[in-house]
gemmi code that builds the backbone of each chain (N, CA, C; Angstrom):
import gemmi

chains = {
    "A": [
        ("UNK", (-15.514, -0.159, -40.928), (-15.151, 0.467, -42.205), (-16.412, 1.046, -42.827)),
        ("UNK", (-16.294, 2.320, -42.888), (-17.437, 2.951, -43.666), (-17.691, 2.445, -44.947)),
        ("UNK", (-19.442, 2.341, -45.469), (-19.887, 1.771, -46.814), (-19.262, 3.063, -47.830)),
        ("UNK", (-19.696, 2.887, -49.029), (-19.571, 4.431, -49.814), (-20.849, 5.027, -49.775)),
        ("UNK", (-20.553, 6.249, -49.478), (-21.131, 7.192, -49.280), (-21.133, 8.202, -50.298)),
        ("UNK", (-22.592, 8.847, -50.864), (-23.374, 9.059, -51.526), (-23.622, 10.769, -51.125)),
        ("UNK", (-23.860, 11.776, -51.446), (-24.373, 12.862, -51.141), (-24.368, 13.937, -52.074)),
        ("UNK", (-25.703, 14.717, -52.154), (-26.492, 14.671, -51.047), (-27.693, 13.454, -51.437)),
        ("UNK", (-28.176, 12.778, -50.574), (-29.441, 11.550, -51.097), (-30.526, 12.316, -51.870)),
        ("UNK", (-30.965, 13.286, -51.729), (-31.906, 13.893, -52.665), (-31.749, 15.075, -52.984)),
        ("UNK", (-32.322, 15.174, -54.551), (-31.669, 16.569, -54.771), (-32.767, 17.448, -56.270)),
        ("UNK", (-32.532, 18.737, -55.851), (-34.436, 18.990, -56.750), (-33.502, 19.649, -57.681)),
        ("UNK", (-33.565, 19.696, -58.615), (-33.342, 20.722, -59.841), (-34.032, 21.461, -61.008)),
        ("UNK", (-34.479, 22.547, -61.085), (-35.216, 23.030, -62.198), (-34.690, 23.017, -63.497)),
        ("UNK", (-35.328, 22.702, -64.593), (-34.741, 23.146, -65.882), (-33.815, 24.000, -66.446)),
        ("UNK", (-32.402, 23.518, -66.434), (-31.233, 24.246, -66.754), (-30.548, 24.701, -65.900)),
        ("UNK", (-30.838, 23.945, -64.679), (-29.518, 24.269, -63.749), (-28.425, 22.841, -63.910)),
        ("UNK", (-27.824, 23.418, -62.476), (-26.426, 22.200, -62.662), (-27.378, 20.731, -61.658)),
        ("UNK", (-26.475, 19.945, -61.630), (-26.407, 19.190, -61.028), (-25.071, 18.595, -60.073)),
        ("UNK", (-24.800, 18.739, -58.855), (-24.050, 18.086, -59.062), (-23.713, 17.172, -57.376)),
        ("UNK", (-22.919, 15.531, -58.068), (-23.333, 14.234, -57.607), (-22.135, 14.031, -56.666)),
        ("UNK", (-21.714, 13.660, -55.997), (-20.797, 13.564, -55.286), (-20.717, 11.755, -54.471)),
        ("UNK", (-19.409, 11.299, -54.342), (-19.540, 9.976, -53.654), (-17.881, 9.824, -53.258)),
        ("UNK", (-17.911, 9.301, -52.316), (-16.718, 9.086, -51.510), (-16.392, 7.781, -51.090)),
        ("UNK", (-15.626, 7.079, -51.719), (-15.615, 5.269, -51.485), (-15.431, 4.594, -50.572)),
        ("UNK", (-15.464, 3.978, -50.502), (-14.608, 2.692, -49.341), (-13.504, 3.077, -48.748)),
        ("UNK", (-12.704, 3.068, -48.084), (-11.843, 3.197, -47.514), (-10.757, 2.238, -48.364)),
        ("UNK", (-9.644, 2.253, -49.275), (-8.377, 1.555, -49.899), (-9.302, 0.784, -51.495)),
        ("UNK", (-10.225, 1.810, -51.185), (-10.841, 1.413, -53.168), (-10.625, 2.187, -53.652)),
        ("UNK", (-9.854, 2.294, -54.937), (-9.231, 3.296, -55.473), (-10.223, 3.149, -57.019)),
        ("UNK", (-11.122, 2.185, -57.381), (-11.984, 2.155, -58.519), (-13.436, 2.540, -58.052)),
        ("UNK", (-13.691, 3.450, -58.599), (-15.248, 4.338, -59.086), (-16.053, 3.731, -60.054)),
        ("UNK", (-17.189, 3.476, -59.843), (-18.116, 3.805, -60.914), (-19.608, 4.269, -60.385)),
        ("UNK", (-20.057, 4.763, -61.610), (-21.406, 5.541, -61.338), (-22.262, 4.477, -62.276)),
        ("UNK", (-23.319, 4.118, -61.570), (-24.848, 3.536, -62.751), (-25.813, 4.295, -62.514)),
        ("UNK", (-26.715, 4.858, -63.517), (-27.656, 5.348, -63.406), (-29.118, 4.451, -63.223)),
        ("UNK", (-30.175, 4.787, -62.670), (-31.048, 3.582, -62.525), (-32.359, 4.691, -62.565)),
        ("UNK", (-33.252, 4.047, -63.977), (-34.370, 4.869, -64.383), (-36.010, 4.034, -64.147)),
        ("UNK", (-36.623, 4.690, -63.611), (-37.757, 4.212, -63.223), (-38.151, 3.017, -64.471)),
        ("UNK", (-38.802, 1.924, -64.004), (-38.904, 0.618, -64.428), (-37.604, 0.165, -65.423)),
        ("UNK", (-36.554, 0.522, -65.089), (-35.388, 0.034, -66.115), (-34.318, -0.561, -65.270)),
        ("UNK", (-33.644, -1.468, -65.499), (-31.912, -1.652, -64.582), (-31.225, -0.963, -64.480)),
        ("UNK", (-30.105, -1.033, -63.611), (-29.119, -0.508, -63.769), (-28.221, -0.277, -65.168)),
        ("UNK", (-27.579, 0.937, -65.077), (-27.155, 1.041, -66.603), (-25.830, 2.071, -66.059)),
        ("UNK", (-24.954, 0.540, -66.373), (-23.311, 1.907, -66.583), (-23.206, 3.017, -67.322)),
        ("UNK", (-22.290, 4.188, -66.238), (-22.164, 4.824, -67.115), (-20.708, 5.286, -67.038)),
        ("UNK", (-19.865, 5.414, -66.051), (-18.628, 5.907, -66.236), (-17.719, 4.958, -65.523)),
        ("UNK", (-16.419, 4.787, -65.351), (-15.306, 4.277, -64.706), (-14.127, 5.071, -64.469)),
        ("UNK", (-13.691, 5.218, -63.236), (-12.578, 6.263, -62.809), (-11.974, 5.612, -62.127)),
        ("UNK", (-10.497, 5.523, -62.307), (-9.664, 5.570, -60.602), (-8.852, 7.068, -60.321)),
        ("UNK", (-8.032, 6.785, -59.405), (-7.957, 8.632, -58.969), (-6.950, 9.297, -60.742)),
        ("UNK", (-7.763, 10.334, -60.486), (-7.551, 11.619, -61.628), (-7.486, 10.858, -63.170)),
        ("UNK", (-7.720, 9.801, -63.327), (-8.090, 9.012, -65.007), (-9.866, 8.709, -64.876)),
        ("UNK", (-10.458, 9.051, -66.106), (-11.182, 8.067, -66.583), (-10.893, 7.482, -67.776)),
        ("UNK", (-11.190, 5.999, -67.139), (-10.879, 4.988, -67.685), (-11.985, 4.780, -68.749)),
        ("UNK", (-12.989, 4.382, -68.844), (-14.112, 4.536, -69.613), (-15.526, 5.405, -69.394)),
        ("UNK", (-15.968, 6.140, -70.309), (-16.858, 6.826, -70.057), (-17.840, 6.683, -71.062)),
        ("UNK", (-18.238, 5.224, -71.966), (-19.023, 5.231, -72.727), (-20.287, 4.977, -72.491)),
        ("UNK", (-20.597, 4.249, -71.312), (-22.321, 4.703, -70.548), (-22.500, 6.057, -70.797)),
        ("UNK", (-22.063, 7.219, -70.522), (-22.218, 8.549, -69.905), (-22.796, 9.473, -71.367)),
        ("UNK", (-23.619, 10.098, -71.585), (-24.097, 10.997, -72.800), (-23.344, 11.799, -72.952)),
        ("UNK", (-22.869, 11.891, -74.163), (-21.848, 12.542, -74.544), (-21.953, 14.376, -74.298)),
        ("UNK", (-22.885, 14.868, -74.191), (-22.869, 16.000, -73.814), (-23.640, 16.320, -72.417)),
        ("UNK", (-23.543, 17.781, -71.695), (-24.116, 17.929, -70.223), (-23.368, 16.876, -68.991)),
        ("UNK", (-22.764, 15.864, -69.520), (-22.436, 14.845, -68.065), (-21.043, 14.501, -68.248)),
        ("UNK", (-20.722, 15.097, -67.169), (-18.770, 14.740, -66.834), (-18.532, 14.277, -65.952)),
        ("UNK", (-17.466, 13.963, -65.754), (-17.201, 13.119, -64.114), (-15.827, 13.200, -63.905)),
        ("UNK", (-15.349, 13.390, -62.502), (-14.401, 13.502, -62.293), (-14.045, 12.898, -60.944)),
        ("UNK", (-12.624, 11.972, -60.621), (-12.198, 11.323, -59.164), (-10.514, 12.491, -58.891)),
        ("UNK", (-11.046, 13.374, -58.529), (-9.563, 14.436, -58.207), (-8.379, 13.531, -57.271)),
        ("UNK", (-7.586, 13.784, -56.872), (-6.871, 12.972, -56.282), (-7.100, 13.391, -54.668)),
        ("UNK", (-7.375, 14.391, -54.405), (-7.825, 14.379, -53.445), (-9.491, 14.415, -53.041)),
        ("UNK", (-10.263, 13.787, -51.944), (-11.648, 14.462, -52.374), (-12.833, 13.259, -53.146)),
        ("UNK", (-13.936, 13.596, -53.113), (-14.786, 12.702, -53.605), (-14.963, 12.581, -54.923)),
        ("UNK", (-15.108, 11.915, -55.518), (-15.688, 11.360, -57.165), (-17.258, 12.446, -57.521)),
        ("UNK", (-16.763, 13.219, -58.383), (-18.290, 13.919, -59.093), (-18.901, 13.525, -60.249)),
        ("UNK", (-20.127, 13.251, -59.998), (-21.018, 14.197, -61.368), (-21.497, 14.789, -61.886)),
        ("UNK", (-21.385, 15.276, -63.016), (-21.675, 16.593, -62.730), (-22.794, 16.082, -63.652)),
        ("UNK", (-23.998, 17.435, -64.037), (-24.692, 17.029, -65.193), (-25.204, 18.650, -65.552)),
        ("UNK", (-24.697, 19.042, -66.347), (-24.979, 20.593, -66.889), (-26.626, 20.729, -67.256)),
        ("UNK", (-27.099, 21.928, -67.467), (-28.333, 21.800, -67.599), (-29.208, 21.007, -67.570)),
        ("UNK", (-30.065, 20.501, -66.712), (-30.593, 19.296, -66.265), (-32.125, 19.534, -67.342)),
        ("UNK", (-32.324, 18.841, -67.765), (-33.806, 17.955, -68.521), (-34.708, 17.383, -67.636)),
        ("UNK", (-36.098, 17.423, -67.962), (-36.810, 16.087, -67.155), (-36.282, 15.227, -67.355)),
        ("UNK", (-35.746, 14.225, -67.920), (-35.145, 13.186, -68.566), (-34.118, 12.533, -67.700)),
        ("UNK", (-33.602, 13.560, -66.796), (-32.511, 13.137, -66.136), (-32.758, 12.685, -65.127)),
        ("UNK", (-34.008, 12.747, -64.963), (-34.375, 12.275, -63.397), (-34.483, 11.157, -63.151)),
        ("UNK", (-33.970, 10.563, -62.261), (-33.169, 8.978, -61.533), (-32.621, 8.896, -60.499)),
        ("UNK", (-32.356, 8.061, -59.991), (-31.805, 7.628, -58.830), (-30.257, 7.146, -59.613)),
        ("UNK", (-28.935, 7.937, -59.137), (-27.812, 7.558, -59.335), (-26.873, 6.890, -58.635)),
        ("UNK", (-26.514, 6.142, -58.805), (-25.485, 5.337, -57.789), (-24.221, 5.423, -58.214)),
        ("UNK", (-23.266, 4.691, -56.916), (-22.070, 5.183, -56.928), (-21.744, 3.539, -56.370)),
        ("UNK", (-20.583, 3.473, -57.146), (-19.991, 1.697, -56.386), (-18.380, 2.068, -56.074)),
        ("UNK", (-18.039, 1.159, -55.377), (-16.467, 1.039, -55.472), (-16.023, -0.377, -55.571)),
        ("UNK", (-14.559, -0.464, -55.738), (-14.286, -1.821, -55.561), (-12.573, -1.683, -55.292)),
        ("UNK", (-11.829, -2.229, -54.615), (-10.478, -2.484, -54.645), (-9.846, -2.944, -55.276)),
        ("UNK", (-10.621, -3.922, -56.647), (-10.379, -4.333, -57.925), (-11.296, -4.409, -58.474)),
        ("UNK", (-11.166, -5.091, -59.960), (-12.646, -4.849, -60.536), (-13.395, -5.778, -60.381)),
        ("UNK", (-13.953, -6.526, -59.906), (-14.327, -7.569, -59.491), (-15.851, -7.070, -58.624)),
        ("UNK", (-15.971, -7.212, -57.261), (-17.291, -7.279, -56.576), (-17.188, -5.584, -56.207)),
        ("UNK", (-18.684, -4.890, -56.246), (-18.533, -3.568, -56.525), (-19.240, -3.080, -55.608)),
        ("UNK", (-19.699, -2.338, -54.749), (-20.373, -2.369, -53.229), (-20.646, -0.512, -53.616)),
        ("UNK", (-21.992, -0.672, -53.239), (-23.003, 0.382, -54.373), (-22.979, 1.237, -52.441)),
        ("UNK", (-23.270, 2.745, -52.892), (-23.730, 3.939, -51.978), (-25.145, 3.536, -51.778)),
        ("UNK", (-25.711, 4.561, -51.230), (-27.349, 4.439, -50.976), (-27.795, 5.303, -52.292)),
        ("UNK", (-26.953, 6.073, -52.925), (-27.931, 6.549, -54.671), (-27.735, 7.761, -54.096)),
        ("UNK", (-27.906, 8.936, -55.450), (-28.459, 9.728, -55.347), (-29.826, 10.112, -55.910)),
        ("UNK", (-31.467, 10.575, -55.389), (-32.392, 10.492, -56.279), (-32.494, 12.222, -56.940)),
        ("UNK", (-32.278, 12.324, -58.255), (-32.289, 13.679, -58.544), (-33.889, 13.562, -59.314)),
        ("UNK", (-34.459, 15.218, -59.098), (-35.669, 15.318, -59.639), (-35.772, 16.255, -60.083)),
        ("UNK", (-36.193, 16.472, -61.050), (-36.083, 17.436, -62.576), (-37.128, 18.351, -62.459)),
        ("UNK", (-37.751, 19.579, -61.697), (-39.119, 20.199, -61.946), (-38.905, 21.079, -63.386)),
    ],
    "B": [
        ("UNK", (-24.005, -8.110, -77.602), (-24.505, -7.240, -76.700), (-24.271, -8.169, -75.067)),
        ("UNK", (-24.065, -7.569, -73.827), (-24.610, -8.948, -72.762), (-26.381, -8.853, -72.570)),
        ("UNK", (-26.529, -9.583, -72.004), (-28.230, -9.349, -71.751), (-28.323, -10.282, -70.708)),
        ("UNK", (-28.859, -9.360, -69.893), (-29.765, -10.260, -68.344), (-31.044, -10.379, -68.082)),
        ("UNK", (-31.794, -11.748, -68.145), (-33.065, -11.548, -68.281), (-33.842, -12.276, -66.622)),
        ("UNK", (-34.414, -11.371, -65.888), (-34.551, -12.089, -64.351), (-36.287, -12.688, -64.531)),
        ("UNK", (-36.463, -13.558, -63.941), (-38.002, -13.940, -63.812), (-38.147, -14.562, -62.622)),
        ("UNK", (-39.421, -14.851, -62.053), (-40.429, -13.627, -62.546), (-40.136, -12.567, -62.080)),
        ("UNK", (-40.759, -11.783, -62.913), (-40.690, -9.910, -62.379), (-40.690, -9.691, -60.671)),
        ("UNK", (-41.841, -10.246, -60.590), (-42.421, -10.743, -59.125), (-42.888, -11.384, -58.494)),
        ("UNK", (-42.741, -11.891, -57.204), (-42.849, -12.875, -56.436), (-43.362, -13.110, -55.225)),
        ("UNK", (-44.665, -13.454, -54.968), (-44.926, -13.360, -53.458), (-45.572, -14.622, -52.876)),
        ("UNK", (-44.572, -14.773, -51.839), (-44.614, -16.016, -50.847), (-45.047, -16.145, -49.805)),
        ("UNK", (-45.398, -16.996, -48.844), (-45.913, -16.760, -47.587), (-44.421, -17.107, -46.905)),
        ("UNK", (-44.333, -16.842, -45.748), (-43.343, -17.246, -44.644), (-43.234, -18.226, -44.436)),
        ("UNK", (-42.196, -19.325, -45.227), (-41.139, -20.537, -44.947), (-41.627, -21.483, -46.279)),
        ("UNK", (-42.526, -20.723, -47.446), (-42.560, -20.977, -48.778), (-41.280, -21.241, -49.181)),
        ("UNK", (-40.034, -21.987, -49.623), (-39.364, -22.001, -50.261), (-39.409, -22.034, -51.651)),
        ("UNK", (-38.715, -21.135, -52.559), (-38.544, -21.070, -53.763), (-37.530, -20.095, -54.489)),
        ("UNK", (-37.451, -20.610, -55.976), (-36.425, -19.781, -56.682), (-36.574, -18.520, -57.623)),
        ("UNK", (-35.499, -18.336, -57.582), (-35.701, -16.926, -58.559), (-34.388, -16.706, -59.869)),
        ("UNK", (-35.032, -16.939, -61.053), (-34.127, -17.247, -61.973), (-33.116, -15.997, -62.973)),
        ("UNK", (-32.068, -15.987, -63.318), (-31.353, -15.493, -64.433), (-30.564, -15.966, -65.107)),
        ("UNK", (-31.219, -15.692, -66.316), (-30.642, -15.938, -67.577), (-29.897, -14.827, -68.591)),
        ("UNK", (-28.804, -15.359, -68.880), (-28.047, -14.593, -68.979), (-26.878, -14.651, -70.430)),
        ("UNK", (-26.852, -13.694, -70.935), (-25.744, -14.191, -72.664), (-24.890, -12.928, -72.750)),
        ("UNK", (-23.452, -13.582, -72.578), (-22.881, -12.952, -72.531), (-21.011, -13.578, -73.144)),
        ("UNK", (-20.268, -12.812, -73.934), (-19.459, -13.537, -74.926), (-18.465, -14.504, -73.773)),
        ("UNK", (-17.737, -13.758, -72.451), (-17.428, -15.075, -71.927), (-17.766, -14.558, -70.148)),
        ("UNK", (-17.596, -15.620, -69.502), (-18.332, -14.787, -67.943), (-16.878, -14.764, -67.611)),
        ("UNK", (-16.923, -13.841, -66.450), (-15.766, -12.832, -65.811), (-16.687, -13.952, -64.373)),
        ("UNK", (-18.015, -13.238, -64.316), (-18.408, -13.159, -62.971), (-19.645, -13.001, -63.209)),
        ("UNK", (-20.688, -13.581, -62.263), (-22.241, -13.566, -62.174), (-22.573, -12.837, -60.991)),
        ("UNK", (-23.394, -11.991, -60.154), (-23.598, -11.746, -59.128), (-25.059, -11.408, -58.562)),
        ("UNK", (-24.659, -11.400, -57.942), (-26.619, -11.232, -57.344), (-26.282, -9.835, -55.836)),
        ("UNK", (-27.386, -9.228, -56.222), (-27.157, -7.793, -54.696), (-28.954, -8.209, -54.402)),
        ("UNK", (-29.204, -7.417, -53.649), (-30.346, -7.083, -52.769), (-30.733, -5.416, -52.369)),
        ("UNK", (-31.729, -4.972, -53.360), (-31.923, -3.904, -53.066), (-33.485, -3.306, -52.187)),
        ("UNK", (-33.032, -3.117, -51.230), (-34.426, -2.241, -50.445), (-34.722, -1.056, -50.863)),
        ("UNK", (-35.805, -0.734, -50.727), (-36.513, 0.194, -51.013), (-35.840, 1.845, -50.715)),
        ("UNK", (-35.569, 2.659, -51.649), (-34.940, 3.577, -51.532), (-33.423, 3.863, -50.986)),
        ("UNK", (-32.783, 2.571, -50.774), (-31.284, 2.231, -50.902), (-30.472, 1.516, -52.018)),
        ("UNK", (-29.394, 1.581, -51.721), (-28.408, 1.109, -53.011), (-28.328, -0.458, -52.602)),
        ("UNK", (-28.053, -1.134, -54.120), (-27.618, -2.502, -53.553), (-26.958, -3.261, -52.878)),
        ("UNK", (-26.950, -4.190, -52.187), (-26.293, -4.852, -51.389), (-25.722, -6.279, -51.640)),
        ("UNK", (-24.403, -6.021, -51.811), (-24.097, -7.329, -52.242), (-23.927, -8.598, -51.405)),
        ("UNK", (-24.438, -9.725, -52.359), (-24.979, -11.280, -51.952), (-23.615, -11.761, -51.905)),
        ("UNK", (-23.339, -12.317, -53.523), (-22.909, -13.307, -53.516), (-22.039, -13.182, -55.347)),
        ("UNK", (-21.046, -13.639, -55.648), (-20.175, -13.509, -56.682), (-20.049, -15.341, -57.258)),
        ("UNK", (-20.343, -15.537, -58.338), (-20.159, -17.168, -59.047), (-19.177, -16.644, -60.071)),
        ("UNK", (-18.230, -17.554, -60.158), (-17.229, -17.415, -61.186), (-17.412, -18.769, -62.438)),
        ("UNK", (-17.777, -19.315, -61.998), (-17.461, -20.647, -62.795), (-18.644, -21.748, -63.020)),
        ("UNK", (-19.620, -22.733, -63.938), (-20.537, -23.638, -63.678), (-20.539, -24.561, -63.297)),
        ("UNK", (-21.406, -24.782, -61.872), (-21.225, -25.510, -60.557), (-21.194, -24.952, -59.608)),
        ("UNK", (-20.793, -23.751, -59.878), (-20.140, -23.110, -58.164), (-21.546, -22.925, -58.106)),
        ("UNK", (-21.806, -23.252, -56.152), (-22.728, -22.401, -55.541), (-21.972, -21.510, -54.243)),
        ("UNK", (-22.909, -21.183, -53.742), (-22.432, -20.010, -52.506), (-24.142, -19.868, -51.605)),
        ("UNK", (-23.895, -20.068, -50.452), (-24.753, -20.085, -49.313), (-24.570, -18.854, -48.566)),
        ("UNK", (-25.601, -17.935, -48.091), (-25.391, -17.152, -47.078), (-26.953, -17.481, -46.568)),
        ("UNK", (-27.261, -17.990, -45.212), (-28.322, -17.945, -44.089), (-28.904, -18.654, -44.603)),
        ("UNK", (-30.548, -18.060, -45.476), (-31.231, -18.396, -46.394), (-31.299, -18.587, -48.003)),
        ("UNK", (-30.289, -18.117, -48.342), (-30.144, -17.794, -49.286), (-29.058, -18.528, -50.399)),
        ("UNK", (-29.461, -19.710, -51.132), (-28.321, -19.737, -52.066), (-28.366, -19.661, -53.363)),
        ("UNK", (-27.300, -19.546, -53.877), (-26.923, -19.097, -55.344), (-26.282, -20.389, -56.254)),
        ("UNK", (-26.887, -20.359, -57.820), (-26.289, -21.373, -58.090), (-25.789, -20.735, -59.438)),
        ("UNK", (-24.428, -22.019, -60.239), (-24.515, -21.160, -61.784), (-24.639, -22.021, -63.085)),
        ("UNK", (-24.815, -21.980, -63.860), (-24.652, -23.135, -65.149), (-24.279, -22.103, -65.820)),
        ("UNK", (-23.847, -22.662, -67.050), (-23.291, -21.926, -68.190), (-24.255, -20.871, -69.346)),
        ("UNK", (-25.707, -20.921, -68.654), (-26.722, -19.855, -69.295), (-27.289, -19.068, -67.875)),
        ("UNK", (-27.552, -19.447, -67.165), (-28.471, -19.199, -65.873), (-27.534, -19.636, -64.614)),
        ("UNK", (-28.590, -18.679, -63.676), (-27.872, -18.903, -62.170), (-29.067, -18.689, -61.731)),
        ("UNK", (-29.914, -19.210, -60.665), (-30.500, -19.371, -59.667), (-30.378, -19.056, -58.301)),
        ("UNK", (-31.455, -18.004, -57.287), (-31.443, -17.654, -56.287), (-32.446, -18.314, -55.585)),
        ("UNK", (-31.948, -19.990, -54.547), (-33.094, -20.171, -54.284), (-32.665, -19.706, -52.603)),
        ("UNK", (-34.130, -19.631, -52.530), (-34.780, -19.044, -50.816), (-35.297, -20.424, -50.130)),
        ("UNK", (-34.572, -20.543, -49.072), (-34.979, -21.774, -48.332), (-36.238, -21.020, -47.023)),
        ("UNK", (-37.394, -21.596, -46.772), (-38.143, -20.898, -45.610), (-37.737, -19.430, -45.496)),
        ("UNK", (-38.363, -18.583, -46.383), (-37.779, -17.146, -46.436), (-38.718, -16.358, -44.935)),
        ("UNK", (-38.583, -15.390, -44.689), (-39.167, -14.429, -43.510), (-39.756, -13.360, -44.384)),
        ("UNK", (-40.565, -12.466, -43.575), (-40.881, -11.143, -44.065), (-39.548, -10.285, -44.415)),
        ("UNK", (-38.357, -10.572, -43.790), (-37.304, -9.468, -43.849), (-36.673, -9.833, -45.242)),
        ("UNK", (-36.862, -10.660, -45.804), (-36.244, -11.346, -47.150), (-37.360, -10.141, -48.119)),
        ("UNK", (-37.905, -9.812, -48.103), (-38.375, -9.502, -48.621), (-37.532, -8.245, -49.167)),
        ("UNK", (-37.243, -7.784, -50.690), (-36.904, -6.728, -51.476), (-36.889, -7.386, -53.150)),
        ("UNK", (-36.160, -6.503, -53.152), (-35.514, -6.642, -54.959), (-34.070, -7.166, -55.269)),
        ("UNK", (-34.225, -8.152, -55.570), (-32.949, -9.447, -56.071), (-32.464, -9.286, -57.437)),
        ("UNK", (-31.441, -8.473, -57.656), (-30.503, -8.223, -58.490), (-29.663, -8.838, -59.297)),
        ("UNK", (-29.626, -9.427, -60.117), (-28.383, -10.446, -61.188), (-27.918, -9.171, -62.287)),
        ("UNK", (-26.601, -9.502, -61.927), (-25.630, -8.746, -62.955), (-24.648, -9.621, -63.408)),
        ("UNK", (-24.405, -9.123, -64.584), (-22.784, -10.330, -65.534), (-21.872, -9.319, -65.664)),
        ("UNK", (-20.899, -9.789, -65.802), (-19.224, -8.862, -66.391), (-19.011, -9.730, -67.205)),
        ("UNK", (-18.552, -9.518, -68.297), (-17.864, -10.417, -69.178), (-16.105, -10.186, -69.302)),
        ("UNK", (-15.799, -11.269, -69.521), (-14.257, -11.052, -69.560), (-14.030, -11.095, -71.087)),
        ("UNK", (-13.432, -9.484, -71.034), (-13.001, -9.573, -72.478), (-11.547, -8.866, -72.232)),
        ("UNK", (-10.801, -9.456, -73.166), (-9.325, -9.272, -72.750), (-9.371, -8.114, -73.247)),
        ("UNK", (-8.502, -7.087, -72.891), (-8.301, -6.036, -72.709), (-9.163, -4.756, -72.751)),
        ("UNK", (-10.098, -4.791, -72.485), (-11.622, -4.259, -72.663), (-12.035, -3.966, -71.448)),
        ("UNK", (-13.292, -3.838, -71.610), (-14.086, -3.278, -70.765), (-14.906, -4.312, -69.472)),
        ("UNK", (-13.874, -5.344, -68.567), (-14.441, -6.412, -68.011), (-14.585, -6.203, -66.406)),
        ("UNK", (-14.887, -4.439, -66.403), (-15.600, -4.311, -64.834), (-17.113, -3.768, -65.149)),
        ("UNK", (-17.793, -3.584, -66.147), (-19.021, -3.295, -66.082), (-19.649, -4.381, -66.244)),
        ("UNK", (-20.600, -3.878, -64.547), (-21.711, -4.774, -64.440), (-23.050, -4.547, -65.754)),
        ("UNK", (-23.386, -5.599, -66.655), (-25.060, -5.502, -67.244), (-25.703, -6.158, -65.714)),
        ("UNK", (-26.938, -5.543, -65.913), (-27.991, -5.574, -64.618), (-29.148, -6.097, -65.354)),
        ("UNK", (-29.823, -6.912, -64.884), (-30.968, -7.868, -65.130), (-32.312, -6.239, -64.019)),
        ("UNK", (-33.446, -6.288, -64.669), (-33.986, -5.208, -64.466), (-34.768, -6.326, -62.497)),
        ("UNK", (-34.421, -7.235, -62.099), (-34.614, -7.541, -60.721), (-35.992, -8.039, -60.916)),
        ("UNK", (-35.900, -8.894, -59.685), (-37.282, -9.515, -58.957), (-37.319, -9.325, -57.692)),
        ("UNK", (-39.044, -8.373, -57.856), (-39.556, -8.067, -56.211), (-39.921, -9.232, -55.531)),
        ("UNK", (-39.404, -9.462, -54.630), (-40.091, -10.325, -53.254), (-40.521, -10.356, -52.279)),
        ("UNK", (-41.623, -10.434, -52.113), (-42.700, -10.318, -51.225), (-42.965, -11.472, -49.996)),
        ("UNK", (-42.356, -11.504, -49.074), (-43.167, -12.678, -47.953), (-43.391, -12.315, -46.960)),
        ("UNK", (-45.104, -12.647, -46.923), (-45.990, -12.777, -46.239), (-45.727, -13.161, -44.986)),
        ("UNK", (-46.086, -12.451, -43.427), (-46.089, -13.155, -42.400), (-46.956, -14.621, -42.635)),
    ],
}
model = gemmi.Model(1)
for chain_id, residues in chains.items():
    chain = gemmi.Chain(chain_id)
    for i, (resn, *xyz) in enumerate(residues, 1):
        res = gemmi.Residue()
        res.name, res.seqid = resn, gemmi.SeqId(i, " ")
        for name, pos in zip(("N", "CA", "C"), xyz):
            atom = gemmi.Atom()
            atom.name, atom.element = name, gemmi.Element(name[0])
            atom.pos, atom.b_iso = gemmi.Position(*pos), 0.0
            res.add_atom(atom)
        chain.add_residue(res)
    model.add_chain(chain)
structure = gemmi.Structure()
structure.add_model(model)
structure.setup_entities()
């Protein structure tokens, strides 16, 4: 059974372009979430999806960052005009309930 | 608020040093405690899940314990391959709320020495 999968693992962005995050779960996990993880800081929730709802999105900054689990297709993030600020390593978990949550390899985005 | 607090930051042992690695943790009621393992430029890997104080859980080298503030990761004779970043996260169970987000304790590096 494939882990969740993450893509693309690294990704460069200049000031004011898009971003965007992509992750594809487990095989019969129908719950998403994304944590963002910032140099010397923890992990830090930010959204919750199952297919075509989000369920909570109060980690997530209210402007530039959306997310979406289509019903068909991988879970996005998007992040509109990118900042230095944004730069992190993003992860992606799944779970078949909410309970134990089994993380991608990240995505690391970098802000020039 | 929850809050996860891991110590020490960091840790370095020689090969078959046994020792622990602590979190402390406040949070209004526990759902679930967990511990992952993260290597270097990968995502975490999950250990081990405590629900309740008392429970432990064993995998190889590695066990997990919980009390009602803290849970403990001790390392029995660890190897060089033990070596990464040891993760504690809480969920709190709050009825009808928000009781799948993990808070993340900011981890302890571990280091052992051939």
């Amino acid at each position: 059974n494939a882990g969740v999968m993450q893509n693309p693992r690294h990704l460069v962005r200049r000031r004011g372009q898009e971003a965007r995050l992509r992750c594809s779960p487990m095989k019969g996990h129908s719950h998403v979430y994304w944590y963002r993880q910032l140099p010397e800081e923890g992990l830090k929730f930010m959204v919750y999806l199952q297919k075509e709802n989000i369920i909570d999105e109060s980690g997530m900054p209210k402007e530039r960052f959306s997310a979406e689990f289509p019903k068909e297709g991988p879970s996005i993030l998007r992040i509109q005009q990118v900042v230095r600020g944004d730069s992190a390593a993003y992860f992606c978990a799944s779970s078949p309930y909410t309970y134990e949550q089994y993380f991608g390899p990240g995505t690391r985005l970098t802000v020039t | 608020e929850d809050q996860v607090t891991q110590s020490p930051e960091a840790l370095r042992l020689q090969e078959g040093e046994s020792s622990s690695l602590n979190c402390s943790y406040t949070v209004s009621g526990l759902r679930g405690l967990f511990w992952y393992r993260q290597d270097p430029g990968k995502g975490p890997e999950f250990l081990f899940t405590l629900y309740s104080a008392g429970e432990e859980k064993e995998k190889e080298r590695l066990k997990a314990t919980l009390t009602k503030k803290e849970s403990f990761l001790h390392i029995t004779a660890p190897k060089p391959e033990d070596s990464a970043t040891y993760l504690c996260a809480v969920q709190a169970d709050v009825r009808g709320g928000s009781n799948y987000k993990l808070t993340f304790g900011k981890g302890t590096l571990l280091t052992v020495n051939p």
